[in-house]
N, C-alpha and C positions, 0 to 999 in steps of 0.2 A: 516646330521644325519639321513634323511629320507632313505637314501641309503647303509647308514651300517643296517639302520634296517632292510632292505631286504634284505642283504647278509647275515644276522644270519639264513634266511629260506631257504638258498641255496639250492639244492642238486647238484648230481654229475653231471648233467647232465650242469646245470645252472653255476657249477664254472669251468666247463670244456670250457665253450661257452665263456665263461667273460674271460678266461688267454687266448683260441686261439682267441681273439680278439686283445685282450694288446698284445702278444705273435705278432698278425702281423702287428700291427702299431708299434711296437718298432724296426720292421726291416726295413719297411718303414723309418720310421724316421733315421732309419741310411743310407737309402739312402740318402736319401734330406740332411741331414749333409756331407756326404761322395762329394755330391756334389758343398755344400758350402765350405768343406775345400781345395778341387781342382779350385773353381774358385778363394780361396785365394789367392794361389799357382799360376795362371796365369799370365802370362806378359798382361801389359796393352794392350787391340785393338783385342784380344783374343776370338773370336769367341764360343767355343768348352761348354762354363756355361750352356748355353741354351741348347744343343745337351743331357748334364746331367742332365739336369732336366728333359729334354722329354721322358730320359731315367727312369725317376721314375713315370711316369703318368702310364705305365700299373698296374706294384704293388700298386700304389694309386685306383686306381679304385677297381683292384682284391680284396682288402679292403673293399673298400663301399660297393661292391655286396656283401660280408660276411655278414657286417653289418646290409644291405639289410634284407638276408634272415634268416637271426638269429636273428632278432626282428619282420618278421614278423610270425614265428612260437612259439615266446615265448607266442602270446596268446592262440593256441592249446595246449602246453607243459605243463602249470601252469593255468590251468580255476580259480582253488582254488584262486590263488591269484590278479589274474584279476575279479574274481566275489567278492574280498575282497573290495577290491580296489573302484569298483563302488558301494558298498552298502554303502562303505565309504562318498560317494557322488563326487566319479573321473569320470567324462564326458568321453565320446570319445577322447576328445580334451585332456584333461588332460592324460588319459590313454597313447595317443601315445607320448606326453611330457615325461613323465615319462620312455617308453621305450626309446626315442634317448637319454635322458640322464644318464642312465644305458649304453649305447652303448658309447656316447661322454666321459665317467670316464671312459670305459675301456683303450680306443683310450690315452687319454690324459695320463693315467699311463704309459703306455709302452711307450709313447713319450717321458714322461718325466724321463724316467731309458734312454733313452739311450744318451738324453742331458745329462742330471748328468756324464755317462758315458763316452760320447765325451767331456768334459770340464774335469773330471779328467785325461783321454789318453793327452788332450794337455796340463794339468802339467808337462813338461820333463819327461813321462811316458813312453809313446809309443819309439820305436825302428825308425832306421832312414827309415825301409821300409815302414812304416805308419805314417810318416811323415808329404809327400805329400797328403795323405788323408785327413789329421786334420789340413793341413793352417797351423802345427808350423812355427813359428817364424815370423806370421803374427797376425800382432791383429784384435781381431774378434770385428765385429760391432753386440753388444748388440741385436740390433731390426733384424740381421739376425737370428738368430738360432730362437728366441721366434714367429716369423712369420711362417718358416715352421712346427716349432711343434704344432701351432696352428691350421693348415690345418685340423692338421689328425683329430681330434675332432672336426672341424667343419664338415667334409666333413662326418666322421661315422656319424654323428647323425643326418644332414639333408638326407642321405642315410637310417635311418632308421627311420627319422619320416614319408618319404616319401613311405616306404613300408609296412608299420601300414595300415589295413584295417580301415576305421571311419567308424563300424557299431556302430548304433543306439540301437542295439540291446542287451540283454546280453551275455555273454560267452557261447561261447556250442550252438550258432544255425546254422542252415544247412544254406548252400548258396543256391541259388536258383535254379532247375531243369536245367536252360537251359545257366546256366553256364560252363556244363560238355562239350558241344557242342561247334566246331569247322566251323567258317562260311566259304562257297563254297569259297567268294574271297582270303580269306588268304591261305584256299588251293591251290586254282589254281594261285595265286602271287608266293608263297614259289615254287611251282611246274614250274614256267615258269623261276624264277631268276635262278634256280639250270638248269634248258636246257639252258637256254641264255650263264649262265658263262661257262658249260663243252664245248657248243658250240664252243664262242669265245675261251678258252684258248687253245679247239684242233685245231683247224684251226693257231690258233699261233704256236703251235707245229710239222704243215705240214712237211715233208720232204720240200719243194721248197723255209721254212722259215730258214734253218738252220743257213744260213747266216747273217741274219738280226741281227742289234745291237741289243743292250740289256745297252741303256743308264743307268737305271736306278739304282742305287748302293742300294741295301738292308744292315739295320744295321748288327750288330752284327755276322760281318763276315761271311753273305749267297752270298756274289758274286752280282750277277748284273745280273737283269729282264730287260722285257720290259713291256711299258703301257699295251699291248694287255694280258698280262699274267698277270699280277700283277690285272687289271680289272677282268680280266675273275675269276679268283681263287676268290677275294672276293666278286665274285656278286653268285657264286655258294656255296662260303660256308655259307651267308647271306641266301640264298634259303634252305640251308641242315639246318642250325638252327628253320629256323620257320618251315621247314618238319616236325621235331620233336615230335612235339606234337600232329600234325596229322597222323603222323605215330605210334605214340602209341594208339591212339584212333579208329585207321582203326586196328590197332594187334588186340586189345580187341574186336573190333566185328567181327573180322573174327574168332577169339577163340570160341565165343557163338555160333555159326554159328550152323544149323542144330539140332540134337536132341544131346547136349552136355551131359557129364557126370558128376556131381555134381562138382567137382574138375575143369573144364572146365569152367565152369558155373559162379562160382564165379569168377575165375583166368581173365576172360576176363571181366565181367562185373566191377572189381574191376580196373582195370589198364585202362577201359575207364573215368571212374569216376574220378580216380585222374591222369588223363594224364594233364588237366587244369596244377593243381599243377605242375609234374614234367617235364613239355615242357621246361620250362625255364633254371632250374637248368641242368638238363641232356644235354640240347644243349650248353649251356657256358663250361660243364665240355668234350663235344665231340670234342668242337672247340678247348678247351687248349689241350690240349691230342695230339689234329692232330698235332696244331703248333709246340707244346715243340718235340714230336717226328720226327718229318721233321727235323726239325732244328739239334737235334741230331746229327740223322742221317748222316746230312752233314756235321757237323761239323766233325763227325769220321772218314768220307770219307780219300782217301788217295789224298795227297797235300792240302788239306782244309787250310785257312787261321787261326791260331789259335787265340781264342780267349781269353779275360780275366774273373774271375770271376764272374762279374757282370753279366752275362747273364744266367749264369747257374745260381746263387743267386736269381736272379728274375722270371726264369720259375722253380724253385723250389718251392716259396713263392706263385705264381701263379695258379701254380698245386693242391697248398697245398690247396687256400683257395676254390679252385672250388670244391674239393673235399669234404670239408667239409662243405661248403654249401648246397651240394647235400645231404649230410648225417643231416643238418639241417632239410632239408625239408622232407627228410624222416620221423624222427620223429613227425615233424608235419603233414604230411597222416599216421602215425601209433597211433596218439594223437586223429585225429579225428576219426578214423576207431574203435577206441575202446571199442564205445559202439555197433555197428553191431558185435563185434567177439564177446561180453558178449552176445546179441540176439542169435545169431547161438549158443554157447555156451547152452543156457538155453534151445533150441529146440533139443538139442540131438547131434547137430553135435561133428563127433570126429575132436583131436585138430592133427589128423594127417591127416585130411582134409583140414584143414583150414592151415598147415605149406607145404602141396601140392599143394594148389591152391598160395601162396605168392610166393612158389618157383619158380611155372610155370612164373609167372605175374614177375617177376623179369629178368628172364630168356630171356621172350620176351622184356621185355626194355632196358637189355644188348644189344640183339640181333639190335635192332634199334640205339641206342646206335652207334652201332660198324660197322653199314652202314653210318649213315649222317659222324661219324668221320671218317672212314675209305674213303670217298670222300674225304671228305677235304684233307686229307693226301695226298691221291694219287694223287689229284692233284695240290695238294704244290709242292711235290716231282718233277712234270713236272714242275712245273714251276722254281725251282732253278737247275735245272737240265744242 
């Protein structure tokens, strides 16, 4: 009851967050079912169950990190109702309680539309091409399906209780000054993993290597690497994800640089301030980006192994949620930025300074953006090459 009574204070923004939650745990969940009705389908001694299920851990994940970062900007989004909340006498501890289970109803709804769903298809519904998907004409053991839909609600909400900031404090206070700051080792880490892997994966790539196997068979129809590329690629794209944020933070102060122009000025100091915030989300959405487009790419190539739905379903869902995690945390640096643009506002600035300096500061995170992923790409691309 407590939870329909905050759904009556919805807005657009809030029931928009809650269905693409449901919305990807219900696909999810037709994975994990898709996979329990094909290991129905299995002749006993049958290897290939596991293989499918491994198959659903990225879109599980892709999940949680939604989850992740759409509760932990629900307390910039709605101060109102989290300053409600604790004059109510809701603690921290209660506070973040309350958002994973707002997160675990959504999870569990869409879970459970698409069980109801998969249990009416195995009614002699479904056609014989979806069949084998749904285990007909095998009986389903009770405590399979209710185990993996159980997952998805467990996994949203310890995902989002765990990215719940526990301040002490009330809604609406500033983080600390020396938050915004980026320490020399993670630089120069992120900066040494990104030479290490370009290193190794081109020295794999020699002429004098052309010959060399390439034991190693990649899913979903990429063909067959070797250790030294398949290392090298993910210890550079590891280095290009934590670049990220220091590359947005080294933009911003080379923007302010010298005697800037008002528009300058802001645009650089604004995109160093909140690079903290968008290091994370912008580097998981550079690195789906690189993968899903490599991958593509080769799949279109000509004589390419073709592939089955499933891969394109999942770096759809993928795509999807990285995107819109990014577009989460945005509103949560435009939630907290709100009372500096009312300041600037109330000193005179015009609002066609202030949408020139966003454009700039956007422009340049595109731009970083489309170097750490445009590495990674380029050097996927060597590497299945």
């Amino acid at each position: 009851m407590f939870y329909l009574r905050l759904v009556r204070g919805y807005r657009v923004v809030d029931l928009g967050r809650w269905l693409l939650t449901a919305t990807a745990a219900a696909v999810v969940a037709a994975f994990l079912l898709r996979a329990l009705g094909r290991a129905l389908n299995d002749p006993p001694g049958a290897h290939s169950a596991t293989a499918r299920l491994l198959w659903c851990l990225p879109p599980l994940l892709a999940v949680a990190w939604f989850a992740a970062v759409a509760a932990r900007a629900l307390p910039a989004q709605r101060p109102d109702r989290i300053a409600g909340l604790t004059a109510a006498g809701a603690g921290p501890r209660r506070l973040r309680l309350l958002i994973a289970g707002e997160i675990a109803l959504a999870c569990a709804l869409g879970a459970l539309v698409t069980l109801l769903l998969f249990l009416v298809l195995r009614n002699d519904i479904a056609g014989p091409s979806l069949a084998p998907e749904l285990g007909m004409g095998v009986p389903l053991p009770p405590a399979a399906p209710i185990a993996l839909i159980t997952l998805l609600p467990l996994v949203g909400g310890i995902a989002a209780a765990c990215a719940v900031p526990n301040r002490e404090t009330l809604p609406g206070s500033r983080e600390p000054v020396g938050a915004e700051r980026f320490g020399l080792v993670r630089t120069v880490t992120a900066s040494l993993l990104t030479l290490a892997g370009t290193l190794t994966e081109l020295y794999a790539l020699r002429p004098a290597a052309a010959g060399d196997p390439r034991p190693l068979q990649l899913p979903a129809g990429l063909g067959h690497t070797s250790g030294a590329l398949l290392g090298g690629w993910a210890t550079a794209a590891l280095g290009a994800a934590l670049l990220t944020g220091p590359l947005l933070a080294a933009a911003g102060r080379v923007l302010a640089l010298g005697r800037p122009s008002a528009r300058r000025l802001l645009a650089g100091r604004g995109l160093t301030s909140t690079a903290p915030r968008l290091s994370a989300p912008l580097a998981v959405l550079a690195f789906t980006l690189a993968v899903v487009l490599t991958s593509v790419r080769h799949w279109v190539a000509p004589g390419a192994a073709g592939t089955g739905p499933l891969p394109a379903a999942e770096a759809l869902l993928i795509t999807g949620c990285a995107v819109a995690a990014v577009i989460a945390r945005l509103t949560e640096v435009r939630a907290t930025r709100r009372p500096v643009t009312a300041t600037l506002l109330r000193l005179g600035s015009s609002p066609h300074l202030l949408v020139g300096a966003a454009l700039l500061r956007w422009a340049l995170a595109g731009l970083v953006v489309l170097a750490t992923g445009g590495l990674t790409a380029a050097l996927g691309s060597g590497m299945l090459s």
